[in-house]
LOMARTI-113845 format. One record per residue (C-alpha): residue number from 1; x, y, z; residue in one letter. Coordinates in nm, 4 decimals, decimal comma, m for minus. Layout:
REM LOMARTI-113845
[NUM [X Y Z] "A"],
...
***
This chain:
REM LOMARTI-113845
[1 [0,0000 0,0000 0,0000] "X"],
[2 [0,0802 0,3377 m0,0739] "X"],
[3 [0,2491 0,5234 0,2379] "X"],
[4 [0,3899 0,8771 0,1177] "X"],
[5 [0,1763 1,1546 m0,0264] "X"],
[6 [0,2857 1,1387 m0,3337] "X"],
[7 [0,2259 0,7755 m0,3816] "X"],
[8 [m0,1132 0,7831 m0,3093] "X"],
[9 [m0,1458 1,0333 m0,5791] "X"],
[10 [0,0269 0,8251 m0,8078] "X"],
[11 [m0,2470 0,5932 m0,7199] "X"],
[12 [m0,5169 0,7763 m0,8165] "X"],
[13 [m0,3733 0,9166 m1,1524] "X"],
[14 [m0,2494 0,5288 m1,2653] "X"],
[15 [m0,6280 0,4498 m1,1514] "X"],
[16 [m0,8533 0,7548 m1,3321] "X"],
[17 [m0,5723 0,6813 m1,6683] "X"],
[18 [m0,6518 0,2709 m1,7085] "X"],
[19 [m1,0083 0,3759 m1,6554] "X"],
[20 [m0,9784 0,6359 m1,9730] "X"],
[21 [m0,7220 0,4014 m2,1645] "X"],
[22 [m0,9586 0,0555 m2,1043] "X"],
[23 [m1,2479 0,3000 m2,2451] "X"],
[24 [m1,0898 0,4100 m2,5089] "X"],
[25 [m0,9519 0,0305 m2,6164] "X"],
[26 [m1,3012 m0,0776 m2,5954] "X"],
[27 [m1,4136 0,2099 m2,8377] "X"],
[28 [m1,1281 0,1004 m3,0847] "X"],
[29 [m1,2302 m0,2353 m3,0695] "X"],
[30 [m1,6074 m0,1956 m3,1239] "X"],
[31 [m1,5156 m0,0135 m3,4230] "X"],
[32 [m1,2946 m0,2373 m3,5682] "X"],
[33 [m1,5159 m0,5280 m3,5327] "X"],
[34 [m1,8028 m0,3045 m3,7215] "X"],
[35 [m1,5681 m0,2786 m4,0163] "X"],
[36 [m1,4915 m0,6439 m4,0340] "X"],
[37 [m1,8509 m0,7368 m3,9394] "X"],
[38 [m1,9591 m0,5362 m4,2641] "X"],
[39 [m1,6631 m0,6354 m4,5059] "X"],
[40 [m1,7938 m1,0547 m4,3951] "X"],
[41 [m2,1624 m0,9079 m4,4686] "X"],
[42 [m2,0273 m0,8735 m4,7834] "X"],
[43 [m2,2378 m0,4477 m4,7813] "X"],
[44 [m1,9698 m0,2532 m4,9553] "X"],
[45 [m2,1110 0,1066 m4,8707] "X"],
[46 [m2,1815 m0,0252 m4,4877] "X"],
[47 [m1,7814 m0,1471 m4,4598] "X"],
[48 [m1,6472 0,1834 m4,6446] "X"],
[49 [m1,8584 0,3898 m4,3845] "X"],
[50 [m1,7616 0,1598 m4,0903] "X"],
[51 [m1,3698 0,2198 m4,1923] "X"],
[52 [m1,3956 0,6129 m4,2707] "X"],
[53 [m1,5466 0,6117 m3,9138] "X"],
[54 [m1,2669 0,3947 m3,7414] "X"],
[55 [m0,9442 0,4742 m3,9121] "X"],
[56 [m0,9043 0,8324 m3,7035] "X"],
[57 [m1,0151 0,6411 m3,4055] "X"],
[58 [m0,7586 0,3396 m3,4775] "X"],
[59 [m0,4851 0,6744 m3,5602] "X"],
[60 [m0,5986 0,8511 m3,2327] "X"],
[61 [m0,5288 0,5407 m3,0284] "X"],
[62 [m0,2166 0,5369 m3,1324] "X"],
[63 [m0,1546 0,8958 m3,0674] "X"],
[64 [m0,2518 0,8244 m2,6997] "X"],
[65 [m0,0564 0,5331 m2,6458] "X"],
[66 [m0,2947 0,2647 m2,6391] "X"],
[67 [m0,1594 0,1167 m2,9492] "X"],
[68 [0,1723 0,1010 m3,1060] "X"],
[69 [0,1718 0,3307 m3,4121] "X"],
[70 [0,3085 0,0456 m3,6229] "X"],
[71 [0,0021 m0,1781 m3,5255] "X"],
[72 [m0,2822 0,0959 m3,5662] "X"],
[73 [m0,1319 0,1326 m3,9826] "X"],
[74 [m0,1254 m0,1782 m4,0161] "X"],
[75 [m0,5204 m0,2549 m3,8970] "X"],
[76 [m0,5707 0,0232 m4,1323] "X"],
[77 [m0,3860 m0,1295 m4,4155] "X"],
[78 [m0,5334 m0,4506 m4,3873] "X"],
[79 [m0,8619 m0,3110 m4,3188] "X"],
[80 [m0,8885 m0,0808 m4,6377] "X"],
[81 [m0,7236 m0,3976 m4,8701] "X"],
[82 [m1,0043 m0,6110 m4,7327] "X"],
[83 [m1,2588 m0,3224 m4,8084] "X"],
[84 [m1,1003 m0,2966 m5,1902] "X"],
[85 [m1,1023 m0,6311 m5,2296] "X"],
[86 [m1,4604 m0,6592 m5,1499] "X"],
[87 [m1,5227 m0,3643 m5,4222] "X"],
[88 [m1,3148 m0,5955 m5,6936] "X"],
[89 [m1,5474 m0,8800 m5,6223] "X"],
[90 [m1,8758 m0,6776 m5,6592] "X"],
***
């Protein structure tokens, strides 16, 4: 347990910043699975939507530090080639 002043403020901050960070992951990964939901749906419109909405999320995550930077471009890559590739079959 915390015993100096300081350390029980360290406490707190570590506990309010996993409570924003685990929100925030949460938020990346609901929007992620939309896009891949609608890209196995096979609704090209619905998955273009889905990954206009959660590429700037996926980039702000990694702004924040919840994700590497590396990892966020490349569930954007991957993401938009399965989204194209889905246009090329229509």
């Amino acid at each position: 347990m915390a015993n100096t002043k300081s350390a029980k403020k360290a406490v707190r901050q570590i506990a309010r910043r996993t409570a924003v960070n685990r929100q925030r992951r949460s938020k990346l990964r609901t929007f992620v699975r939309k896009v891949e939901e609608a890209i196995l749906s096979g609704d090209q419109t619905a998955a273009r939507n889905a990954l206009s909405v959660a590429e700037p999320i996926l980039m702000r995550a990694a702004q924040k530090g919840i994700v590497h930077k590396n990892t966020a471009s490349r569930k954007v890559s991957r993401l938009t080639a399965s989204v194209a590739a889905l246009a090329k079959q229509a």
